[in-house]
C-alpha positions as CSV (number, residue, x, y, z in Angstrom):
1,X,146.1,130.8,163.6
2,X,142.9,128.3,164.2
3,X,140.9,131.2,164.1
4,X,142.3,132.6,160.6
5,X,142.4,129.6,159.0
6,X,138.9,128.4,160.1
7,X,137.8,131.8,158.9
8,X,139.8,130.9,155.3
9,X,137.8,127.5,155.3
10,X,134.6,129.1,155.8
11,X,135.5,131.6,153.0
12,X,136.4,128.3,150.7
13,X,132.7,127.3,151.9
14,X,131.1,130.2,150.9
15,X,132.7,130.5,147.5
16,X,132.1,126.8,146.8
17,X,128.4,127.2,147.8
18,X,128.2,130.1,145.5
19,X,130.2,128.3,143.1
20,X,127.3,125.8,143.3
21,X,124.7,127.9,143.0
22,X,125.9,129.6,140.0
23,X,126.4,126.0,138.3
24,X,122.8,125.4,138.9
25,X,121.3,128.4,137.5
26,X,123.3,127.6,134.9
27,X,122.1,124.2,134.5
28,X,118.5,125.8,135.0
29,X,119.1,128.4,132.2
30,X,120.4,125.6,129.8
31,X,117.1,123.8,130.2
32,X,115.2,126.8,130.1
33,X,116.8,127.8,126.8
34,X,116.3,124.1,125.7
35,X,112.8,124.2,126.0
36,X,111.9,127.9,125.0
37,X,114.0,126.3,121.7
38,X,111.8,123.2,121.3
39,X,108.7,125.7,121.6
40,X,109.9,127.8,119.0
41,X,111.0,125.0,116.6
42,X,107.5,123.5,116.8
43,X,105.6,127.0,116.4
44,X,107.6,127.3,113.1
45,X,107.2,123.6,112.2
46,X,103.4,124.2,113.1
47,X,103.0,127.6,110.8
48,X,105.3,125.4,107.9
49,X,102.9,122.6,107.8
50,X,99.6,124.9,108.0
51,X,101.3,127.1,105.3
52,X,101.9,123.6,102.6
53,X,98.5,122.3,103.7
54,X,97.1,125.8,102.5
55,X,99.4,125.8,98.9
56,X,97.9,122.1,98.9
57,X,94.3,122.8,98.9
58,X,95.1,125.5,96.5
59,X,96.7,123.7,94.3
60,X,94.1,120.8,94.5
61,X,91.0,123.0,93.8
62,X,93.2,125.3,90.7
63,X,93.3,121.1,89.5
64,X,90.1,119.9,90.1
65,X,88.5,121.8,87.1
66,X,90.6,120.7,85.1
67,X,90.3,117.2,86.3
68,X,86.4,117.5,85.8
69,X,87.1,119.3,82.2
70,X,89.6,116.2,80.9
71,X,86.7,114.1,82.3
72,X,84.1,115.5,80.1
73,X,87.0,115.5,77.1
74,X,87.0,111.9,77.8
75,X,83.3,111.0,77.8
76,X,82.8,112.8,74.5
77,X,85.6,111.4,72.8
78,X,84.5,108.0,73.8
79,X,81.0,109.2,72.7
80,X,82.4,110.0,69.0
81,X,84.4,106.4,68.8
82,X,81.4,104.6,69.9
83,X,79.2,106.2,67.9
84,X,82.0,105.4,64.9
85,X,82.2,102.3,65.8
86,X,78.5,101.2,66.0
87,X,77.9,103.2,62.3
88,X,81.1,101.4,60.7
89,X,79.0,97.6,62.3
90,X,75.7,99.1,60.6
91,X,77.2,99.8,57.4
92,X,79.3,96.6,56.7
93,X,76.9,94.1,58.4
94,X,75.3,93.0,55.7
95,X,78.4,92.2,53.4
96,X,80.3,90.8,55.9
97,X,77.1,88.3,56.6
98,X,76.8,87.9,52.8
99,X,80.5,86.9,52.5
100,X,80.3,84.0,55.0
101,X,77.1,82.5,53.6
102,X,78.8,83.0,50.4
103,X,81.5,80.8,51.8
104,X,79.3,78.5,53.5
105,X,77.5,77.8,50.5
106,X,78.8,77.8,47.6
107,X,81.2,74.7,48.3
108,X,83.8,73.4,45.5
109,X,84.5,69.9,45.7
110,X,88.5,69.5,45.8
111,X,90.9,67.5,47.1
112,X,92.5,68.6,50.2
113,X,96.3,69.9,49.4
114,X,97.9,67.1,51.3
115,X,96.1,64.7,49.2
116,X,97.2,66.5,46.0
117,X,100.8,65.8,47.4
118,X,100.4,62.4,48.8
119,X,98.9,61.2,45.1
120,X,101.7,62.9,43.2
């Protein structure tokens, strides 16, 4: 009976060796999946980025004319109101320096209103 049941233990042996075995190529497969899943994720996360960067740039150079247009918009606009501005200081100059020598000089003597009240 030695004989059979040494024969039975090597059997148990055997299968627990292959029982082994087959764990670790499981283990090894897992990993291997793991990885070949992390590769793929960052080729896709790679092509994602490449493809926004490209709609970026596009989107940037479709605005950039326009940006350069409303610039020129601007500058002429602010041409116009400075040009306005420096006509309407041309024309009214001389009243507006007429009016304060006017007030400078022709003085009336009066009494100043708190004085008015004070004497009253």
């Amino acid at each position: 009976m030695s004989a059979q049941q040494s024969q039975s233990i090597q059997t148990l042996l055997e299968a627990e060796k292959e029982a082994a075995k087959t764990v670790q190529q499981a283990r090894q497969y897992r990993v291997q999946k793991l990885k070949d899943a992390r590769a793929q994720a960052a080729k896709e996360i790679e092509v994602y980025k490449r493809q926004k960067e490209d709609e970026f740039k596009a989107f940037e150079a479709s605005h950039a004319g326009s940006t350069q247009t409303a610039q020129t918009a601007v500058d002429q606009e602010t041409e116009i109101k400075l040009q306005e501005i420096t006509d309407a200081y041309n024309k009214n100059k001389d009243q507006v320096v007429k009016k304060l020598l006017d007030r400078v000089v022709l003085v009336k003597p009066e009494l100043h209103r708190n004085l008015k009240k004070a004497q009253a």
